[in-house]
N, C-alpha and C positions, 0 to 999 in steps of 0.2 A: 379147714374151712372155719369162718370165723364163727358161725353160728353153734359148731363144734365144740370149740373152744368157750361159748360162753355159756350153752346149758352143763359142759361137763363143769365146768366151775362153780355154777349158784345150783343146779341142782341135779342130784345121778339120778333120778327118775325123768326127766323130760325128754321131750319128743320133738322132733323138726318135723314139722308139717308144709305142706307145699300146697297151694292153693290151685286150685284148677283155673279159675278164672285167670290168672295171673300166666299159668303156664300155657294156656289158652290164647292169649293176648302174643305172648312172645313168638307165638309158634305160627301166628296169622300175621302181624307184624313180618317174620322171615319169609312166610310165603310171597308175599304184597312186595318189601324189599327184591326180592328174585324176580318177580312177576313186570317190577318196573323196569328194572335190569331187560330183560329178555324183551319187551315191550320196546326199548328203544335198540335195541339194535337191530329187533325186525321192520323199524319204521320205512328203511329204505326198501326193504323188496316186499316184502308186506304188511303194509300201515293197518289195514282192518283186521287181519288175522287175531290178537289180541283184543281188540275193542270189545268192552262190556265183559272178558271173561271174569275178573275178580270174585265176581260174586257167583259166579261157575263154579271156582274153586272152592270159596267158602261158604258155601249153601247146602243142609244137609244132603246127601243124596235121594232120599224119602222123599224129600220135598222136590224136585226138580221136574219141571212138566214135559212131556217126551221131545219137543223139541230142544230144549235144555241139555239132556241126557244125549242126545243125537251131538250137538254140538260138542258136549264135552268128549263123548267117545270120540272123536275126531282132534280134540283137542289133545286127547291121550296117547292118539298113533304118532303124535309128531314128534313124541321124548324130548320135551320142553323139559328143563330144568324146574321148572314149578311145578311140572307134575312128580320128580324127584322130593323136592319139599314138602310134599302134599303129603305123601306117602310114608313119610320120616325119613328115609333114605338122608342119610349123610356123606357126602361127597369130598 
């Protein structure tokens, strides 16, 4: 890795650090990428089924109001590949 390669060069003490927010972004980014994915190919037999989930997905759980939590739990019986994402699961 190149980042590897250049703290062992300029210095033997340094550290790769990974930023949360960043790893945070990619990992919501992958979910959303999947989520659109799965959103058009259930357009044809179910167009509303997806409607408004995104922010299902990425909304603390703490925070979601029980009809929220109702829908996601239904959202979660159906083994959507976004709830794979969601979860880390790599496929």
């Amino acid at each position: 890795m190149l980042g590897d390669k250049l703290t062992g060069r300029y210095s033997k003490r340094a550290v790769l650090v990974f930023d949360k927010f960043y790893l945070l972004r990619h990992l919501n980014q992958a979910v959303d990428t999947v989520r659109k994915q799965e959103a058009e190919q259930l357009k044809a037999t179910a167009p509303e089924l997806l409607k408004g989930a995104k922010y299902l997905f990425l909304k603390n759980p703490w925070n979601l109001t029980p009809k929220q939590q109702q829908r996601l739990g239904m959202l979660e019986k159906l083994n959507l590949k976004t709830n794979l994402k969601k979860s880390g699961t790599i496929y």
